[in-house]
C-alpha positions in Angstrom: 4.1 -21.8 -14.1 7.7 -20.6 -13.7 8.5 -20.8 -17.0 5.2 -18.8 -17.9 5.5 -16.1 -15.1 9.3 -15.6 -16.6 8.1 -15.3 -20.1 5.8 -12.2 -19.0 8.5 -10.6 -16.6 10.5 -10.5 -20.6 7.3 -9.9 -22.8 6.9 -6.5 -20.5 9.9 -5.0 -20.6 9.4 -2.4 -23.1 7.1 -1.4 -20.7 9.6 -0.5 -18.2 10.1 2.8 -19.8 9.5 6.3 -17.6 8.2 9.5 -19.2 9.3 12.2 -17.1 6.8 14.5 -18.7 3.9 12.0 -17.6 5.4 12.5 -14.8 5.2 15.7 -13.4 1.2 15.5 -15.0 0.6 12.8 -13.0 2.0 14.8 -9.7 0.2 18.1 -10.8 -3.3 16.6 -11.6 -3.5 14.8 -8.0 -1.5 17.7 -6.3 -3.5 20.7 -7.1 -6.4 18.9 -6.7 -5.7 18.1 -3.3 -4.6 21.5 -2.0 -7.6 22.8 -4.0 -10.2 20.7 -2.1 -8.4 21.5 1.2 -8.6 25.2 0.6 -12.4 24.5 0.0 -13.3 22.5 3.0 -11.5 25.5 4.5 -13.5 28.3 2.8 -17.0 26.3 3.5 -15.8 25.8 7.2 -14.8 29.8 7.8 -18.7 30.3 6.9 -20.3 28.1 8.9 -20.6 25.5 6.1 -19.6 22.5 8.5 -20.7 20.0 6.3 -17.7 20.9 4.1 -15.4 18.8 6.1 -17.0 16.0 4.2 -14.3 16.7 1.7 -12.0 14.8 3.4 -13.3 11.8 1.7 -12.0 12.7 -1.9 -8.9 14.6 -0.4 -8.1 11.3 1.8 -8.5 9.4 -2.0 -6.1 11.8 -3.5 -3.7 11.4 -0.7 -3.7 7.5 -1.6 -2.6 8.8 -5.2 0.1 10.7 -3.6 1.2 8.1 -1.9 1.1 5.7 -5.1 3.5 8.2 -6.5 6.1 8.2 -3.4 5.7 4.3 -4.9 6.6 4.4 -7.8 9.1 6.8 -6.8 11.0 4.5 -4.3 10.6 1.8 -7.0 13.0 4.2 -9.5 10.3 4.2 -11.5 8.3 7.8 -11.6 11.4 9.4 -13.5 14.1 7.9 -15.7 16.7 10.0 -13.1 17.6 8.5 -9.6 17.8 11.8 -7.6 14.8 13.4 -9.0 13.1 10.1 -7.6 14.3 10.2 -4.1 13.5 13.6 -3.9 10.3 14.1 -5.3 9.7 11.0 -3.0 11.2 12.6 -0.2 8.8 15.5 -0.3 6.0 13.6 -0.9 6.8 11.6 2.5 6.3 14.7 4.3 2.2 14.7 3.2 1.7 10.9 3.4 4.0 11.0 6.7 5.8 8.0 5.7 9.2 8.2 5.7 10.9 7.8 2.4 14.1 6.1 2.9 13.2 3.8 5.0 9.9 2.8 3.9 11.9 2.2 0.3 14.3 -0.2 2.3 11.2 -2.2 3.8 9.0 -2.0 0.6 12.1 -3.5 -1.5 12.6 -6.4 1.0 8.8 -7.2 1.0 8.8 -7.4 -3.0 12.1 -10.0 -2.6 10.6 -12.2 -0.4 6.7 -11.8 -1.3 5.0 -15.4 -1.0 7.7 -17.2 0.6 6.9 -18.9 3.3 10.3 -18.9 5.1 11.0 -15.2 4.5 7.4 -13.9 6.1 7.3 -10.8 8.4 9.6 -8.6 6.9 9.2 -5.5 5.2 6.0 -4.2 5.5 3.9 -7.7 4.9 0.9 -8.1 6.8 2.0 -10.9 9.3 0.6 -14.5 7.8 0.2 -17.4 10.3 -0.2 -21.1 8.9 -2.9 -23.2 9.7 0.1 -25.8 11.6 1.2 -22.8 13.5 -1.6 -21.3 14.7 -2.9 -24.7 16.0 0.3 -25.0 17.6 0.1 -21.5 18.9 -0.5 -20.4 22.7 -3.6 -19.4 23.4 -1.9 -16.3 23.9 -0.5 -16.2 21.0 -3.6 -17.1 19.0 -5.5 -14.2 20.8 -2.8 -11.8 20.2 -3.2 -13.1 16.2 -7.0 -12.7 16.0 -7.2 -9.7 17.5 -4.3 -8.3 14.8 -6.6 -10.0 12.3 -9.8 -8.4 13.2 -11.0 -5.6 10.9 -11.3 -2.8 13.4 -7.9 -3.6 14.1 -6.5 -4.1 10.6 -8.5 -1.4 8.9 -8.8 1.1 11.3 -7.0 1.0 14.7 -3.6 -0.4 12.9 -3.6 2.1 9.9 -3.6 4.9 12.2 -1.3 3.9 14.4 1.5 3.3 11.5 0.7 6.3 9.8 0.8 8.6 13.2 2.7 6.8 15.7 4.9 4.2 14.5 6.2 6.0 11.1 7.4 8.7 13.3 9.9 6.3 15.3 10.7 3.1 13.9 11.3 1.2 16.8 13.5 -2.2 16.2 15.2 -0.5 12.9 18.1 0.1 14.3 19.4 -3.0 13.4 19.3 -1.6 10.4 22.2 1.5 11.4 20.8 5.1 11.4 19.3 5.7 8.0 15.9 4.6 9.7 16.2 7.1 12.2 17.6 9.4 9.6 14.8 9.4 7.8 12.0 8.9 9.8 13.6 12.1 12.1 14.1 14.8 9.1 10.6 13.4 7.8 9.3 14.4 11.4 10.8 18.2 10.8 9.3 18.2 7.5 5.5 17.3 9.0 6.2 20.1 12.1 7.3 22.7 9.8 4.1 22.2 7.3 1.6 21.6 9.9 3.1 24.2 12.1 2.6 26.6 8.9 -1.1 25.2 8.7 -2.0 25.8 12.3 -0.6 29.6 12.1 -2.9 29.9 8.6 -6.1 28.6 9.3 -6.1 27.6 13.2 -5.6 24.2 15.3 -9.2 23.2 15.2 -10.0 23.7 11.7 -6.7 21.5 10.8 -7.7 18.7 13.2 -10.6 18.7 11.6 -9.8 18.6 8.3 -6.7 16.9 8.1 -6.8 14.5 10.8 -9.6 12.4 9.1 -7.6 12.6 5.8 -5.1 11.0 6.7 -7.2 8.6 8.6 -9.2 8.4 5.3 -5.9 8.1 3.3 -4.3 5.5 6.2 -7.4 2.9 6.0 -7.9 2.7 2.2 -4.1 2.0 2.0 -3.9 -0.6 4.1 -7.1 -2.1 2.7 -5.6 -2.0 -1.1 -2.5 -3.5 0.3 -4.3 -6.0 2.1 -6.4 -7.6 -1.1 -3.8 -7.6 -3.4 -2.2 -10.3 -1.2 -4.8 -11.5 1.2 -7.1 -13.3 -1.1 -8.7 -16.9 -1.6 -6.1 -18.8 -4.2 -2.9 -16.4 -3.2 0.3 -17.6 -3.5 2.7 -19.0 -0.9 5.8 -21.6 -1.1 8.3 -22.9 0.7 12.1 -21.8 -0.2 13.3 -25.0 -2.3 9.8 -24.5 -4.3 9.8 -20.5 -4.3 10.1 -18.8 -7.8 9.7 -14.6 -7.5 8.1 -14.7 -10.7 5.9 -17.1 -10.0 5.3 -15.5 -6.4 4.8 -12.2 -7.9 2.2 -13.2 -10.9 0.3 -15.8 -8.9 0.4 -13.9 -5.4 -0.7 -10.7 -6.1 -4.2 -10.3 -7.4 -5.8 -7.9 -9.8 -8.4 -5.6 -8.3 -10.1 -5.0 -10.8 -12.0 -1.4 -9.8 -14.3 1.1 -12.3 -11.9 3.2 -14.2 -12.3 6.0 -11.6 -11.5 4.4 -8.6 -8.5 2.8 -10.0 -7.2 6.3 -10.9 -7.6 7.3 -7.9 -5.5 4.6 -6.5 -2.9 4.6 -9.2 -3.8 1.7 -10.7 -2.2 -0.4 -7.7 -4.9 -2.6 -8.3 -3.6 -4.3 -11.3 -1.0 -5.4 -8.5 0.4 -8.7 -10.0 1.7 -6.9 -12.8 3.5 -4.3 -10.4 5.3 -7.2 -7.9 6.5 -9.1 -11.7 8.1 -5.8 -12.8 8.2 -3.5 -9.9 10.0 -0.6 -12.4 6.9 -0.2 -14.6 5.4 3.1 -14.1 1.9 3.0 -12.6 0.8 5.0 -15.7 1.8 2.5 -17.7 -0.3 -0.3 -16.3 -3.7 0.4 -17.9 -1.6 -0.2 -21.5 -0.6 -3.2 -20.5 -3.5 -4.5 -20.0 -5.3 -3.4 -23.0 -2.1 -5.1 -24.8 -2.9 -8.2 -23.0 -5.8 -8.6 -22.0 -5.2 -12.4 -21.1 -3.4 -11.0 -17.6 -6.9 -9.4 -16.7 -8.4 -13.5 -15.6 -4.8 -14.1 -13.4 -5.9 -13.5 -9.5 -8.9 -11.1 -10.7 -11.1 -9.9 -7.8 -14.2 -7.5 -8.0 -15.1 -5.1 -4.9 -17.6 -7.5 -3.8 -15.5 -10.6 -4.3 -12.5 -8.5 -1.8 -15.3 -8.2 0.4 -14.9 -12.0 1.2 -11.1 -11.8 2.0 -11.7 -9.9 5.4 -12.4 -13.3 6.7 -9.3 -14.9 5.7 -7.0 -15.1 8.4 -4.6 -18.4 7.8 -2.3 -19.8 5.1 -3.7 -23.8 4.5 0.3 -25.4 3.1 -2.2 -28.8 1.9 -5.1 -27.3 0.0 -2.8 -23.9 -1.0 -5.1 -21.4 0.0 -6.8 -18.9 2.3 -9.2 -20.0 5.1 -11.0 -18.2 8.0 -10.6 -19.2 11.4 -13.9 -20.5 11.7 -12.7 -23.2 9.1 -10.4 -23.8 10.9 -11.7 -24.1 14.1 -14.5 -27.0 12.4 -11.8 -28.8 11.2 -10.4 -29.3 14.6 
């Protein structure tokens, strides 16, 4: 499989090509239409239309776009010019609320050590127990694990609190010297100056309600997209002698694949093992890859209802290679 996954990382690189034009459509179609809907939840709230508010469904899906481009952004990828990355990235942070800088830093170390098994927890991976460790766990420990685990947690309790609470102080970071708190600070005076400007425009309690449950929106369908591409059945996962980031990338990363329109909305993150082989292809240039070659649409495919299934898959099994739930576990023992 190396020798396969290496051959595609080489077979794509013409793709790795950004159109800075494409660009700035890609930022302006998912942009306006953002600000446009919140003006209109606004307008329908102001007279009396409450059920307006409902709008924070598509504005939270746009958001998700956003943040797709703050992506592709930190990956140098959006536009052929460095600078122009950072800062379009940079100003993008301020709406998604997570940092630039140093969610580039962590993003970067998650793609280098995706699917290693002796590099796990760093970055922003979803922490990934073995079957040997959690049987060897506390009890405590094995709580603390299931409860991290468990969807209310993972897809709704722990998005909000990154996107609110932690992204705002990146506690343990400093390890890391004072870009961190660089950025996560000057992000922070970003999000007070354009909420601040929102509460004196349109008042505190139409803003809570509006944006509060797009980002919560926003927060949950991230985490859930991030969660599938990795989390699924026949993922991959090797020790360090056996690890090859290719093969890591192709084979561990799955391809969601999503009707047309919801894959747009996401910025085709879906077709996800094609992004961690060649991190500096342009999410706009994704769908033309696979229309080139279709033969990478059958490598880790999933359908909605088949992601479905992963929620239950909790544990790494090192013997049979794949994905179980605890209660298969817990049989087995």
């Amino acid at each position: 499989m190396p020798s396969t996954a290496r051959t595609w990382f080489q077979r794509l690189a013409p793709y790795r090509t950004s159109e800075n034009g494409r660009a700035v459509l890609e930022i302006a179609i998912t942009l306006l239409p953002f600000l446009a809907i919140w003006a209109g939840i606004w307008g329908l709230v102001q007279a009396g239309q409450y059920w307006g508010v409902l709008g924070f469904i598509p504005a939270g899906g746009l958001l998700v776009r956003l943040f797709i481009i703050q992506h592709d952004c930190g990956h140098q990828s959006m536009f052929s010019h460095r600078r122009v990355n950072d800062w379009v990235g940079r100003c993008i942070s301020i709406l998604t609320l997570t940092p630039y800088d140093h969610w580039k830093r962590g993003h970067a170390l998650h793609h280098a050590a995706s699917g290693n098994l002796d590099r796990r927890g760093v970055g922003d991976d979803i922490v990934t127990m073995t079957v040997e460790e959690y049987k060897a766990a506390s009890k405590w420990a094995r709580l603390k694990y299931r409860m991290y685990r468990h969807p209310v947690v993972m897809f709704g309790v722990g998005p909000a609190y990154v996107f609110f609470l932690h992204n705002r102080l990146p506690i343990g970071a400093m390890k890391n010297g004072v870009k961190p708190w660089a950025s996560a600070l000057l992000t922070n005076v970003g999000i007070l100056a354009l909420y601040g400007l929102m509460i004196w425009a349109v008042g505190w309690k139409v803003f809570v309600l509006i944006q509060i449950p797009t980002v919560l929106v926003a927060a949950s369908i991230g985490v859930w997209m991030f969660y599938v591409q990795h989390q699924f059945d026949e993922t991959h996962w090797s020790r360090m002698g056996d690890w090859d980031r290719e093969s890591a990338a192709l084979q561990g990363s799955s391809y969601y694949d999503l009707p047309k329109w919801l894959m747009w909305v996401t910025g085709n993150i879906g077709v996800h093992h094609v992004h961690h082989l060649s991190a500096r292809i342009p999410f706009y240039q994704l769908p033309r890859i696979l229309k080139a070659h279709p033969e990478l649409k059958s490598v880790g495919r999933l359908t909605f209802l088949d992601s479905l299934k992963c929620v239950k898959l909790a544990l790494w099994h090192e013997g049979e290679k794949r994905m179980v739930s605890f209660r298969a576990v817990k049989a087995a023992l």
